[in-house]
Structures are given as structure tokens and as C-alpha cells.
N, C-alpha and C positions, 0 to 999 in steps of 0.2 A: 511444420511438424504436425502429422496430425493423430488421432488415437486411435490407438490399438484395438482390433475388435478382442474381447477375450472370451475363448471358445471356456464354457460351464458345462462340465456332467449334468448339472443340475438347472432345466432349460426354464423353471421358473425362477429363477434369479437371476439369469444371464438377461431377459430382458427390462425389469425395472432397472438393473444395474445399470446396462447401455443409456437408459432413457438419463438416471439420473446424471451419468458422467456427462451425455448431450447439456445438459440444463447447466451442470458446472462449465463447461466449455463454454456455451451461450454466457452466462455469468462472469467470465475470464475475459471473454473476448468484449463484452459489454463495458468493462471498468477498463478494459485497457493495459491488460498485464499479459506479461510474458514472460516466460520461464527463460534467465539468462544461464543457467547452471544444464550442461547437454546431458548431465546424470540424474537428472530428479525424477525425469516419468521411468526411467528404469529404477532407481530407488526406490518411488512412490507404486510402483508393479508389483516388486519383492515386498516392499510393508504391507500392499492388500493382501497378497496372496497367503503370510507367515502368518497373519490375523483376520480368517476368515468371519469374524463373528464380529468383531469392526463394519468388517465391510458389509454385513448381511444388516448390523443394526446403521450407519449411514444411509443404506439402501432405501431400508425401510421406513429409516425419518423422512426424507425425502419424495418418497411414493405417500405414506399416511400424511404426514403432517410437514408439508410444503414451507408455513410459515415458521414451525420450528426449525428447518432445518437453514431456512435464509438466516435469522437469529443467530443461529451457531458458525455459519460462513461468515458473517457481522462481528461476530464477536473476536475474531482474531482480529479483523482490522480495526478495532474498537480498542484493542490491548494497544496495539501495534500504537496509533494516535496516541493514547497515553503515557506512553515511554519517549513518544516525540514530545509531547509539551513537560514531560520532566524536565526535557533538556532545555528546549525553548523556557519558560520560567525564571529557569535560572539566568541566562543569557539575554534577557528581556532586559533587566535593569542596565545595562551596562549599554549593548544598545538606545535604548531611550536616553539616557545620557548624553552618547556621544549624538544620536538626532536630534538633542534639543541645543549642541553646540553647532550644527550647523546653519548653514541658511535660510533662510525663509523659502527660496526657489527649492531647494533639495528636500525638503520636508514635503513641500506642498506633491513634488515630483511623488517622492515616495508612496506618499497617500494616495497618489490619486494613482498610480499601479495597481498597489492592493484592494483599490476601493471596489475592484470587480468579486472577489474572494469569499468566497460563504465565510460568513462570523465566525464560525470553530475552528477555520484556518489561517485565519486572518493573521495572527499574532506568528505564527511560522513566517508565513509569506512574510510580512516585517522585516524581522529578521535575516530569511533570504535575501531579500531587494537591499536591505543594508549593509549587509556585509559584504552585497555585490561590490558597492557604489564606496564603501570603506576599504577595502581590501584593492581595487582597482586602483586607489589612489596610491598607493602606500609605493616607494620602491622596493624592486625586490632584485637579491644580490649586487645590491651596491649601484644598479641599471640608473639610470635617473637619478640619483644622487647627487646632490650638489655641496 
């Protein structure tokens, strides 16, 4: 999928525009995300276009002040993280619990998975790899059941 050129009356905006959506693309493609929903860049078309004065002041953070405008791309994924360790937090005690009833090989397993993991996401991954290795065991509809 790639993007749209979008033809501007107004031929000084159409190119910082271009540049900056390059530099979000570059940015998208860099972390490794992909747009799963096949309506978004046509949704996301219709929102620049209904709020041109959006789109004129993103433009312009991005052309003027570069490090402002990484900040504010940052900052959604920065909310996004903190609505994940709401949940993680809570789920953590229960967790730890049930890791400190198990083995000493399955702890150490666990740890040493997560032990690649930058600090901030540390306590997620946790959780992932636990509930892997929790829920793998458990029977499910009666299969394995004894």
C-alpha cells in the first residue's frame, strides 16, 4: 500500500506536506507498524482534507520544529504504554503469585526470556511469557482432563 500523491491548488503546501508524510512513513516503517484496518488512509484522507488547518499546522510542526513534532508522534504511543501498564499492574500481583508457586526451572526459564527486554517493558513481557506457559498448561473443554 503506498501513498497517495495529493494534488494542492496551493503548490506551497503540497510540498512540505509530501515531505512531511515521507518522514511519517519513514517513521511507520522504522517501528514496524502497519495499518490492519483497509479503511484508515481513506478515512485518515477525508479527516485531512474536512480540517485543512490541522493539516497546514502538523505541516508546519514538522517542517519548523522537527523535535516538536517527534514529541507529539511520542506521545500517543506514550498514552497508549500507560493504559497497557494499568492493566499490567493490576494482573502483576496474581501473576507473581502464581510464579512464585512454581519451580525453580520455570522461574528461572521465564526470567531469563524476558531478561533481553528494555526495563519499561519488562513487567508486560512477564506477564505475556506467564500467562503463556499458565494457560498452555491448563485443560481446555474438558481435552486432557483426567
Amino acid at each position: 500500500m503506498g501513498i497517495k500523491k495529493i494534488q494542492s491548488s496551493n503548490p506551497g503546501l503540497a510540498e512540505p506536506m509530501r515531505a512531511s508524510i515521507e518522514r511519517l512513513a519513514r517513521l511507520s516503517r522504522a517501528k514496524k507498524r502497519y495499518i490492519s484496518d483497509v479503511g484508515t488512509p481513506t478515512r485518515l484522507g477525508d479527516f485531512m482534507k474536512a480540517d485543512p488547518g490541522l493539516l497546514s499546522h502538523y505541516t508546519r510542526l514538522v517542517s519548523e520544529n522537527p523535535r516538536n513534532a517527534v514529541r507529539l508522534l511520542m506521545l500517543n504511543d506514550m498514552r497508549r504504554h500507560y493504559q497497557e501498564m494499568a492493566y499490567v499492574s493490576k494482573a502483576l500481583a496474581n501473576i507473581r503469585t502464581w510464579l512464585a508457586d512454581q519451580p525453580k526451572e520455570v522461574q528461572h526459564a521465564i526470567r531469563e526470556r524476558i531478561s533481553t527486554v528494555a526495563p519499561i517493558y519488562r513487567d508486560k513481557a512477564l506477564l505475556r511469557e506467564a500467562n503463556k506457559l499458565r494457560y498452555s498448561e491448563k485443560p481446555r473443554n474438558g481435552i486432557n482432563a483426567s
